[in-house]
mmCIF file as Biopython writes it, N, C-alpha, C and O atoms, coordinates in Angstrom:
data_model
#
loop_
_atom_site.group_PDB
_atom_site.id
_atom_site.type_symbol
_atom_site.label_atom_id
_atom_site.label_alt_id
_atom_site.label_comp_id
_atom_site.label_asym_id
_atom_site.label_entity_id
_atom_site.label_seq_id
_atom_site.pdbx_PDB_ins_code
_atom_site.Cartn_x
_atom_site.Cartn_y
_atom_site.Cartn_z
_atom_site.occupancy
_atom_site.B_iso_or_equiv
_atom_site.auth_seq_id
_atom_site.auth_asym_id
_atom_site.pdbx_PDB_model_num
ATOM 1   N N  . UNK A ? 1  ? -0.979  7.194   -12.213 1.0 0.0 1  A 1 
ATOM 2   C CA . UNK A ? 1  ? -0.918  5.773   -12.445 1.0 0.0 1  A 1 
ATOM 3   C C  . UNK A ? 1  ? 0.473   5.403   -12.944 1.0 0.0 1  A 1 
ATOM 4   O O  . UNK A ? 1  ? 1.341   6.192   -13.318 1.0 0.0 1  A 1 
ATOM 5   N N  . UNK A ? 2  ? 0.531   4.317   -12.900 1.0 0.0 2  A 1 
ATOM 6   C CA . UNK A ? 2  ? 2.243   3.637   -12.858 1.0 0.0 2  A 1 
ATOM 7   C C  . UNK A ? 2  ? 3.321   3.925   -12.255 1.0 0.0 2  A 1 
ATOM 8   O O  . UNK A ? 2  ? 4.436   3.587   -12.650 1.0 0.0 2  A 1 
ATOM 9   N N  . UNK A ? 3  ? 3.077   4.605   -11.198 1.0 0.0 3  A 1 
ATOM 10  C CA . UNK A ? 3  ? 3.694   5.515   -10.418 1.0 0.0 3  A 1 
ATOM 11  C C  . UNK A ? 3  ? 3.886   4.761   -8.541  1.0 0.0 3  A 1 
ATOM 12  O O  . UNK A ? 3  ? 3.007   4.686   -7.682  1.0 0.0 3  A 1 
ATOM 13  N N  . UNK A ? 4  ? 5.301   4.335   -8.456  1.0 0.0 4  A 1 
ATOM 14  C CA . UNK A ? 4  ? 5.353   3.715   -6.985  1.0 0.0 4  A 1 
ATOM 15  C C  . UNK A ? 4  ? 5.472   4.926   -5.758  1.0 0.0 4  A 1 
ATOM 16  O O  . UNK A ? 4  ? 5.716   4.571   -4.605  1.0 0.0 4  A 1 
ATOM 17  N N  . UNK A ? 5  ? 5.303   6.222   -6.061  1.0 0.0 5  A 1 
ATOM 18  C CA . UNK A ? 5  ? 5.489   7.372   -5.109  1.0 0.0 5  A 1 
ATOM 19  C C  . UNK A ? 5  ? 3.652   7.481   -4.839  1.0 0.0 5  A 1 
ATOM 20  O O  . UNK A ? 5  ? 2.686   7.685   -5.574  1.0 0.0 5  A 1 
ATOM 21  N N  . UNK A ? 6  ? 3.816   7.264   -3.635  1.0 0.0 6  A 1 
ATOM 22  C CA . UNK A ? 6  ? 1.934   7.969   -3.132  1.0 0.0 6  A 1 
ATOM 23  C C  . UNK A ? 6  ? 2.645   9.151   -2.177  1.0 0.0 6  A 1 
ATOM 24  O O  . UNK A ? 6  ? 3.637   8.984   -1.467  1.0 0.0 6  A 1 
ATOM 25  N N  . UNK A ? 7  ? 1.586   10.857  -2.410  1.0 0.0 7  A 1 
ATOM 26  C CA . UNK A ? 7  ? 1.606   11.728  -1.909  1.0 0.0 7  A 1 
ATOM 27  C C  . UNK A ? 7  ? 0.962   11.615  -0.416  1.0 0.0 7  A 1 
ATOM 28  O O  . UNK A ? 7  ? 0.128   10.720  -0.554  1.0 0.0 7  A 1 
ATOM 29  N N  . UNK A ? 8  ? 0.923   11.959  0.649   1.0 0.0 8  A 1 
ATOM 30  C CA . UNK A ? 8  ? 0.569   12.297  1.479   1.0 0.0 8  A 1 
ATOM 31  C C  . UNK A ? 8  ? 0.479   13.476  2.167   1.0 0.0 8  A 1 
ATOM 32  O O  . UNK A ? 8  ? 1.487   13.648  2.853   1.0 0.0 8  A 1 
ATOM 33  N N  . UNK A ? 9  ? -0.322  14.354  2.258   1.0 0.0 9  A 1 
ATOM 34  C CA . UNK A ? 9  ? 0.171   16.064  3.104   1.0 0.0 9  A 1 
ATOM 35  C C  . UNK A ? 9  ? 1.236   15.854  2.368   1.0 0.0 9  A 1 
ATOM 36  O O  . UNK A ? 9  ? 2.131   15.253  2.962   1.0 0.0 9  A 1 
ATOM 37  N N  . UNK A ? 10 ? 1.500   16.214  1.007   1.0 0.0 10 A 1 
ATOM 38  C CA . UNK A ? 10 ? 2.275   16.796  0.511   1.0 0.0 10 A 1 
ATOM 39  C C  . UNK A ? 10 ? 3.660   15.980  0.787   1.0 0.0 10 A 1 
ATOM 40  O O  . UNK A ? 10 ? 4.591   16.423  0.114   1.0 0.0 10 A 1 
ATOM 41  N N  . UNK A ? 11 ? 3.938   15.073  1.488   1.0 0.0 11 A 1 
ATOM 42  C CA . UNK A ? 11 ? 4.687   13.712  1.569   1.0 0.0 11 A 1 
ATOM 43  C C  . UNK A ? 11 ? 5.074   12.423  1.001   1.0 0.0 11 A 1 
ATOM 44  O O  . UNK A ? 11 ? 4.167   11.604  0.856   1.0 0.0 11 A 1 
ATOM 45  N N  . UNK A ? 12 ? 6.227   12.105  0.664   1.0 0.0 12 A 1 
ATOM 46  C CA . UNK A ? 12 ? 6.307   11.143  -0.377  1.0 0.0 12 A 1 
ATOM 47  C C  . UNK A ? 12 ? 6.516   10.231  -0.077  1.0 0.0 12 A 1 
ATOM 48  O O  . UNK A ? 12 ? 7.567   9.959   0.504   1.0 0.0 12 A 1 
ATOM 49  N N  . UNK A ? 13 ? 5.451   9.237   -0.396  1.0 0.0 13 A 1 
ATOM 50  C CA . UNK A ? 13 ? 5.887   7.421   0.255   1.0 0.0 13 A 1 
ATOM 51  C C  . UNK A ? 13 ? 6.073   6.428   -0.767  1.0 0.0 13 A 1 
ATOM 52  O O  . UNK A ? 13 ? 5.082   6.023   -1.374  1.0 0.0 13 A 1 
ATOM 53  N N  . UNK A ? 14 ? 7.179   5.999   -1.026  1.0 0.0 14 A 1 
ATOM 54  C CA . UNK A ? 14 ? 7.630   4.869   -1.778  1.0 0.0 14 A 1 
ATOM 55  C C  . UNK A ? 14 ? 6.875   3.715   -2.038  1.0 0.0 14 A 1 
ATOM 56  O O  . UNK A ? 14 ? 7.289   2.973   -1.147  1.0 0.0 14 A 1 
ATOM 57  N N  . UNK A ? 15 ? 6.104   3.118   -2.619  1.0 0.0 15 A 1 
ATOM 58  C CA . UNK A ? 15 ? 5.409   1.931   -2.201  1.0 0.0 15 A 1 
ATOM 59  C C  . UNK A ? 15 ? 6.162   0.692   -2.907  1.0 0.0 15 A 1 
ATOM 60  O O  . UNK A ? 15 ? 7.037   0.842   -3.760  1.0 0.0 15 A 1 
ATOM 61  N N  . UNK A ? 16 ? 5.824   -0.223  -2.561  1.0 0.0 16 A 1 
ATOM 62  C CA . UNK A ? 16 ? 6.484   -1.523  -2.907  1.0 0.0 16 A 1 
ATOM 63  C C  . UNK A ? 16 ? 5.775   -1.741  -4.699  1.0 0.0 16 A 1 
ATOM 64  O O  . UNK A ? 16 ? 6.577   -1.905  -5.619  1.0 0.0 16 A 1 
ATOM 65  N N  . UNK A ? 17 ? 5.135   -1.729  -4.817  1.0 0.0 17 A 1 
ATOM 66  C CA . UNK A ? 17 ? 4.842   -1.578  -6.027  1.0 0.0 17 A 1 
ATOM 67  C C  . UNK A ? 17 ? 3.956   -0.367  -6.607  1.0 0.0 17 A 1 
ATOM 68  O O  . UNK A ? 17 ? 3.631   0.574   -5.883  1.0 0.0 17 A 1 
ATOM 69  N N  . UNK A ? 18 ? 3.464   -0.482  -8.419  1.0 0.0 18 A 1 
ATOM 70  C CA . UNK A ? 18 ? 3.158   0.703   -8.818  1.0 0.0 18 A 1 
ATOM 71  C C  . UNK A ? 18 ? 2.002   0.254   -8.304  1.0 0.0 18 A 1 
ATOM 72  O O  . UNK A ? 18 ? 1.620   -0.844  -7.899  1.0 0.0 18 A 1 
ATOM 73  N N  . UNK A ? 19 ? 1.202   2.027   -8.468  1.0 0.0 19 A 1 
ATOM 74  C CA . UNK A ? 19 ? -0.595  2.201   -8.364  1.0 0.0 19 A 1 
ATOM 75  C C  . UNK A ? 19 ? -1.174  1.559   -9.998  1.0 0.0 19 A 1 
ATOM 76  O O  . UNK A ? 19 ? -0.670  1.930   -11.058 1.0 0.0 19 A 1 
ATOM 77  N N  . UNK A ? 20 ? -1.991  0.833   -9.928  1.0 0.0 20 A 1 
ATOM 78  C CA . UNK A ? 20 ? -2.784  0.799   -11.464 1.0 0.0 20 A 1 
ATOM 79  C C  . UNK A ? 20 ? -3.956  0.761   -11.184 1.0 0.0 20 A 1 
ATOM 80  O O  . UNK A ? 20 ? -4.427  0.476   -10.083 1.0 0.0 20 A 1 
ATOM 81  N N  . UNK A ? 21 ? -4.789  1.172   -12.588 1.0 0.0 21 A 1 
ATOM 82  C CA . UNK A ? 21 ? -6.123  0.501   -12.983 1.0 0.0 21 A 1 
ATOM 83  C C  . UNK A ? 21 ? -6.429  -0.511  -13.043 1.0 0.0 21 A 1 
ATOM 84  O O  . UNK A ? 21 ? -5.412  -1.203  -13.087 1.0 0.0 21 A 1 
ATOM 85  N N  . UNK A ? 22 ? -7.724  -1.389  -13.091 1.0 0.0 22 A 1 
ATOM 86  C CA . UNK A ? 22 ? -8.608  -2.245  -12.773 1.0 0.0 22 A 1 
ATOM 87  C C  . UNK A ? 22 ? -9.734  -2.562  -12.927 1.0 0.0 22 A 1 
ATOM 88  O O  . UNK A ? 22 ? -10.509 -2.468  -11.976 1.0 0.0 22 A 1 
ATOM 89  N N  . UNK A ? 23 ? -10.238 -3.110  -14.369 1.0 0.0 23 A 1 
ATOM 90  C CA . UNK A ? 23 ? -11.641 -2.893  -14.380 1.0 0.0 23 A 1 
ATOM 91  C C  . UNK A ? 23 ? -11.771 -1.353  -14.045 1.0 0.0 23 A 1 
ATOM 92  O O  . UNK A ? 23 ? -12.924 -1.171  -13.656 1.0 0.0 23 A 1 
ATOM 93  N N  . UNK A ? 24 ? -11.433 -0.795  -14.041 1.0 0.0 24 A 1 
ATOM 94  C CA . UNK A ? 24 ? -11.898 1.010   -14.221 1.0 0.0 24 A 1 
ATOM 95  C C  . UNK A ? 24 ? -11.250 1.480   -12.464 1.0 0.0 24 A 1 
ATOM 96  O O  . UNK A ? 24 ? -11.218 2.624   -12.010 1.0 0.0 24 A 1 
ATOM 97  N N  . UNK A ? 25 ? -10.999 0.771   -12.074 1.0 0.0 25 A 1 
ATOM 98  C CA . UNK A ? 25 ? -10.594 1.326   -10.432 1.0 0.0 25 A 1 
ATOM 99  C C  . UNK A ? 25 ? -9.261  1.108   -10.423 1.0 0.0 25 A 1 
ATOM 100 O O  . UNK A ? 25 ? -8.510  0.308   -10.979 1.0 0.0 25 A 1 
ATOM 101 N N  . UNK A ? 26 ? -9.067  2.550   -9.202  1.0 0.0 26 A 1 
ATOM 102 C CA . UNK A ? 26 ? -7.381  2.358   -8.789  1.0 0.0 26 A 1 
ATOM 103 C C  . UNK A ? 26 ? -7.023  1.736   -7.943  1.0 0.0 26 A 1 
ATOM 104 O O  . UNK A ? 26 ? -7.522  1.880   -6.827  1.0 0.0 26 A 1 
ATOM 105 N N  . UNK A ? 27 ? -5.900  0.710   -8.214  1.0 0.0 27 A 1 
ATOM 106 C CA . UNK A ? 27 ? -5.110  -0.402  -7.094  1.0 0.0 27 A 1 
ATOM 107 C C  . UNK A ? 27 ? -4.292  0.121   -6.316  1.0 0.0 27 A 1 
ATOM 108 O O  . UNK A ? 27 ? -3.433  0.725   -6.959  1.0 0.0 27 A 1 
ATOM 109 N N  . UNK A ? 28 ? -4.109  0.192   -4.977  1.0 0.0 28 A 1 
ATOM 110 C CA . UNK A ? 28 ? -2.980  0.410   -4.278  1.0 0.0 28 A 1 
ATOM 111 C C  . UNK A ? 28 ? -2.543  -0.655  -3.453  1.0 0.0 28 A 1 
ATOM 112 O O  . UNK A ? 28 ? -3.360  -1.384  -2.890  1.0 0.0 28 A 1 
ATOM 113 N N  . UNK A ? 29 ? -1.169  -0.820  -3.322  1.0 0.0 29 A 1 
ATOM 114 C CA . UNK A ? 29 ? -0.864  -1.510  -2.323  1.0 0.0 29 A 1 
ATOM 115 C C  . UNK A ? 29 ? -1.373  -1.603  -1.029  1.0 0.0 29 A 1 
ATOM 116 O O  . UNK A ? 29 ? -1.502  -0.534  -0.431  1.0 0.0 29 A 1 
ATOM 117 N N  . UNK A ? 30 ? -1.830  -3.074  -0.208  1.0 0.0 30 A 1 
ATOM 118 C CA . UNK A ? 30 ? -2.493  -2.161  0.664   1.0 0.0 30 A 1 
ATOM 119 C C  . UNK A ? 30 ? -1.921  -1.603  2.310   1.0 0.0 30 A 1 
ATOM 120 O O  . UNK A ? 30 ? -2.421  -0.920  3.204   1.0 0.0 30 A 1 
ATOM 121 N N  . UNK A ? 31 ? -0.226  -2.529  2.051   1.0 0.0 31 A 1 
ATOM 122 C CA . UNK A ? 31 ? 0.853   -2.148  2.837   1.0 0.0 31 A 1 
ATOM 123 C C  . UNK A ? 31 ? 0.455   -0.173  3.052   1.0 0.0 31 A 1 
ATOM 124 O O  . UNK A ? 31 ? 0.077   0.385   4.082   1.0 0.0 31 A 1 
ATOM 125 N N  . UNK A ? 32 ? 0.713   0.432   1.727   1.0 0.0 32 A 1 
ATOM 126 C CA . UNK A ? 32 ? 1.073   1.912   1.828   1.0 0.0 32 A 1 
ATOM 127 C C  . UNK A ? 32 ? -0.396  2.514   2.037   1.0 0.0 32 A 1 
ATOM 128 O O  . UNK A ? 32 ? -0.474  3.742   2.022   1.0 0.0 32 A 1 
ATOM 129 N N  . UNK A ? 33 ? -1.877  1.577   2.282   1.0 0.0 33 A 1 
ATOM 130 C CA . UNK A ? 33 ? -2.864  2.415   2.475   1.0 0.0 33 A 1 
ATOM 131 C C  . UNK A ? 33 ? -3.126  2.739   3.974   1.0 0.0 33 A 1 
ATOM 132 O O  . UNK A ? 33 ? -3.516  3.697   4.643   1.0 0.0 33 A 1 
ATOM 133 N N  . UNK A ? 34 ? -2.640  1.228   4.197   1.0 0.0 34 A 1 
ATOM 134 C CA . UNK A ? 34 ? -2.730  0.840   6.149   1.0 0.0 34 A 1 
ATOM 135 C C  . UNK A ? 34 ? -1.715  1.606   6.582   1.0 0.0 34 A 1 
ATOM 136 O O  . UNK A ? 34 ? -1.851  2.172   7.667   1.0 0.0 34 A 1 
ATOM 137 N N  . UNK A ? 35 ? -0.544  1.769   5.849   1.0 0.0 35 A 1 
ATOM 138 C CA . UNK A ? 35 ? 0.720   2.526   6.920   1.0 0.0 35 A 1 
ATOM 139 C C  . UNK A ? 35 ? 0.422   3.951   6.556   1.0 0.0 35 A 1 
ATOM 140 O O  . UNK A ? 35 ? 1.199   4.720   7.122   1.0 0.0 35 A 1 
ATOM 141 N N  . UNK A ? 36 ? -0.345  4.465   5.889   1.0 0.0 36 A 1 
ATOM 142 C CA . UNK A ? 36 ? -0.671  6.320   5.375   1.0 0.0 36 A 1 
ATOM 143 C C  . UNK A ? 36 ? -1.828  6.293   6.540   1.0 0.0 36 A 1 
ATOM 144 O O  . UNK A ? 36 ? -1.902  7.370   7.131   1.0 0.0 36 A 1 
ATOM 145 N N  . UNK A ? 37 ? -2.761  5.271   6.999   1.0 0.0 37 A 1 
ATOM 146 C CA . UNK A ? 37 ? -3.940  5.381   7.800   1.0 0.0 37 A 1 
ATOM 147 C C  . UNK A ? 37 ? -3.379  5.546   9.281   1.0 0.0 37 A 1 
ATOM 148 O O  . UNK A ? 37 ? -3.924  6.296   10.090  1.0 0.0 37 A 1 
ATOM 149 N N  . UNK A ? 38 ? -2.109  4.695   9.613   1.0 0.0 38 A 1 
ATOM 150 C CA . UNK A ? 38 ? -1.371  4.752   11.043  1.0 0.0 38 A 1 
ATOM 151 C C  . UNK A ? 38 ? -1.245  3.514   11.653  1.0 0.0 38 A 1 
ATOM 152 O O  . UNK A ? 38 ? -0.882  3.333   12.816  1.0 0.0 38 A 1 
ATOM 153 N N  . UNK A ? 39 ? -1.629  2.455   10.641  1.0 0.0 39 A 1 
ATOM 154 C CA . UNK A ? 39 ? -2.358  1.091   11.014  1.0 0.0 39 A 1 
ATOM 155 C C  . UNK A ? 39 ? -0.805  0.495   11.170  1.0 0.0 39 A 1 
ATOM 156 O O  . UNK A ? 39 ? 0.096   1.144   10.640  1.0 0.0 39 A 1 
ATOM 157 N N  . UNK A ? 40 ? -0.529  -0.551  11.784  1.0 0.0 40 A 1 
ATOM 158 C CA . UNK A ? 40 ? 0.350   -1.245  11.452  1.0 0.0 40 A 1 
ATOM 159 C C  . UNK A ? 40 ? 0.454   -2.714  10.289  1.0 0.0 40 A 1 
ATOM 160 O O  . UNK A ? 40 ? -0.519  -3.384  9.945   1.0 0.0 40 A 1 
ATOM 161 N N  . UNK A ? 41 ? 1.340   -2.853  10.018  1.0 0.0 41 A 1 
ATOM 162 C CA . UNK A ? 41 ? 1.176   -4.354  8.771   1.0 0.0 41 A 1 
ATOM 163 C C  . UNK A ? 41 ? 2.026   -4.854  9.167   1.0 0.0 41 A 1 
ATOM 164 O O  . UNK A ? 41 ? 2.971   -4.272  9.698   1.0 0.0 41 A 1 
ATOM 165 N N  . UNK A ? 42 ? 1.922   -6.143  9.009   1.0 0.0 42 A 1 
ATOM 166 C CA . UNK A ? 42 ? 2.643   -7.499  9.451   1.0 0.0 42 A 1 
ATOM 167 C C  . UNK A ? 42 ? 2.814   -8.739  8.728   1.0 0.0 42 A 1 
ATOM 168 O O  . UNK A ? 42 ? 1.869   -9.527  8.708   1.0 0.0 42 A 1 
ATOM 169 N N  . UNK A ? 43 ? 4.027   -9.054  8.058   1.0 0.0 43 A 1 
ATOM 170 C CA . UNK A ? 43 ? 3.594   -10.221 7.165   1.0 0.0 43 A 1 
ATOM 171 C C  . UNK A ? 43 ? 4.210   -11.351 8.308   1.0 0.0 43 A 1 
ATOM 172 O O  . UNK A ? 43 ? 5.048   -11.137 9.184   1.0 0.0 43 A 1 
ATOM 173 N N  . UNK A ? 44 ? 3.574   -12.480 8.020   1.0 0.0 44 A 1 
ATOM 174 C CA . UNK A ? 44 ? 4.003   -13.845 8.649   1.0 0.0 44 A 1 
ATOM 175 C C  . UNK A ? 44 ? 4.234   -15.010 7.789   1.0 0.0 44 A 1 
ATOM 176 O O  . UNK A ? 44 ? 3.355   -15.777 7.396   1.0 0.0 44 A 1 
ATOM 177 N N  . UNK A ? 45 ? 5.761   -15.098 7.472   1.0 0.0 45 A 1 
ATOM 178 C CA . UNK A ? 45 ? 5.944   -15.690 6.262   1.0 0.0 45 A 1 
ATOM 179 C C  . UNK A ? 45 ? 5.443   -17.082 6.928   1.0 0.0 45 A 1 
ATOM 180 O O  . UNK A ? 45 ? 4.574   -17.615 6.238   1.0 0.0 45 A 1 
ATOM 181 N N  . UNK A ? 46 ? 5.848   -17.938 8.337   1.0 0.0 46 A 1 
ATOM 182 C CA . UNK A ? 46 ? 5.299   -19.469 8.058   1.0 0.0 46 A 1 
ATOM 183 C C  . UNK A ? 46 ? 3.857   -19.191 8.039   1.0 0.0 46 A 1 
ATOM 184 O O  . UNK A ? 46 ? 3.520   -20.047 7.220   1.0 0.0 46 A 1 
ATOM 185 N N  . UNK A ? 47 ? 2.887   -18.656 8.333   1.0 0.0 47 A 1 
ATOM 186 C CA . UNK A ? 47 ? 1.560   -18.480 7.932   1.0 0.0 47 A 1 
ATOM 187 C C  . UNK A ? 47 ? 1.046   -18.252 6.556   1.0 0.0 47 A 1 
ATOM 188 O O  . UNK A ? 47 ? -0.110  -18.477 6.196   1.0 0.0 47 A 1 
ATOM 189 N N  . UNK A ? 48 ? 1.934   -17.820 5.876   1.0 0.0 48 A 1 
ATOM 190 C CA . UNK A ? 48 ? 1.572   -16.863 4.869   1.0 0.0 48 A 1 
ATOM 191 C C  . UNK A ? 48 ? 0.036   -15.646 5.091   1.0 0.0 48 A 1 
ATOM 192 O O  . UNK A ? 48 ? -0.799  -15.515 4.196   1.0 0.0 48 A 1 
ATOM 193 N N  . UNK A ? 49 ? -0.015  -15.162 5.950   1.0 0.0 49 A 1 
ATOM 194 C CA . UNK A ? 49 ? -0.731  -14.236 6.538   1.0 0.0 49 A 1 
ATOM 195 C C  . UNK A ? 49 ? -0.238  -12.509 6.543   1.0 0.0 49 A 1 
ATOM 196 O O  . UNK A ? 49 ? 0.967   -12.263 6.494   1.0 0.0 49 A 1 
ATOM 197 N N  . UNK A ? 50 ? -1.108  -11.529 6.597   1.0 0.0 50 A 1 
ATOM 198 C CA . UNK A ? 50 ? -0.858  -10.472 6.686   1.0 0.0 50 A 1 
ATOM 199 C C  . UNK A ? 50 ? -1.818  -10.117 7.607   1.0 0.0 50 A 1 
ATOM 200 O O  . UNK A ? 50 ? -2.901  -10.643 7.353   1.0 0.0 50 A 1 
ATOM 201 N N  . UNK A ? 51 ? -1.812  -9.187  8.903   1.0 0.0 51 A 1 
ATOM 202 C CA . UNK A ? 51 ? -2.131  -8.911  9.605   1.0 0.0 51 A 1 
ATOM 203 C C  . UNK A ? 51 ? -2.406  -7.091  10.112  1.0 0.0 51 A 1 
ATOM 204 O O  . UNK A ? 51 ? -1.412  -6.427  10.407  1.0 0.0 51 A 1 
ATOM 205 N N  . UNK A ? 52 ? -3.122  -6.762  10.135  1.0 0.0 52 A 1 
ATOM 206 C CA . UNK A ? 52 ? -3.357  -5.092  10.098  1.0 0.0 52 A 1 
ATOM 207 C C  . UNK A ? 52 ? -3.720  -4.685  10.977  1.0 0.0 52 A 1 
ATOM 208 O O  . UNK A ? 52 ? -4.800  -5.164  11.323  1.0 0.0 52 A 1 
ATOM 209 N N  . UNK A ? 53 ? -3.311  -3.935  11.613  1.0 0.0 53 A 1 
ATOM 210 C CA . UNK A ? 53 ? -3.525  -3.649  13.509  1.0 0.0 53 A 1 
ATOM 211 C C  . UNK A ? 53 ? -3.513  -1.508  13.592  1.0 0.0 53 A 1 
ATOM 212 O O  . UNK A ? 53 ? -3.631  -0.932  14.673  1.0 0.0 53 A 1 
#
């Protein structure tokens, strides 16, 4: 926790912000969960939308 590095296979991914707690659960960005899954992310700033493909 407080920590912006997420491991992967032993791989280190930077995330845009830290991991925290939550009411008792861990937060992750969900940029670095979709891009560790293979997913793509997309922000659309005139939408204000994020998009996960």
């Amino acid at each position: 926790m407080g920590s912006n590095i997420l491991t992967l296979n032993g791989a280190k991914i930077t995330m845009d912000t830290k991991a925290k707690v939550v009411n008792g659960r861990t937060v992750l960005p969900l940029r670095a969960v979709a891009t560790a899954l293979g997913a793509n992310v997309a922000w659309n700033e005139a939408d204000q939308t994020v998009t996960v493909k």
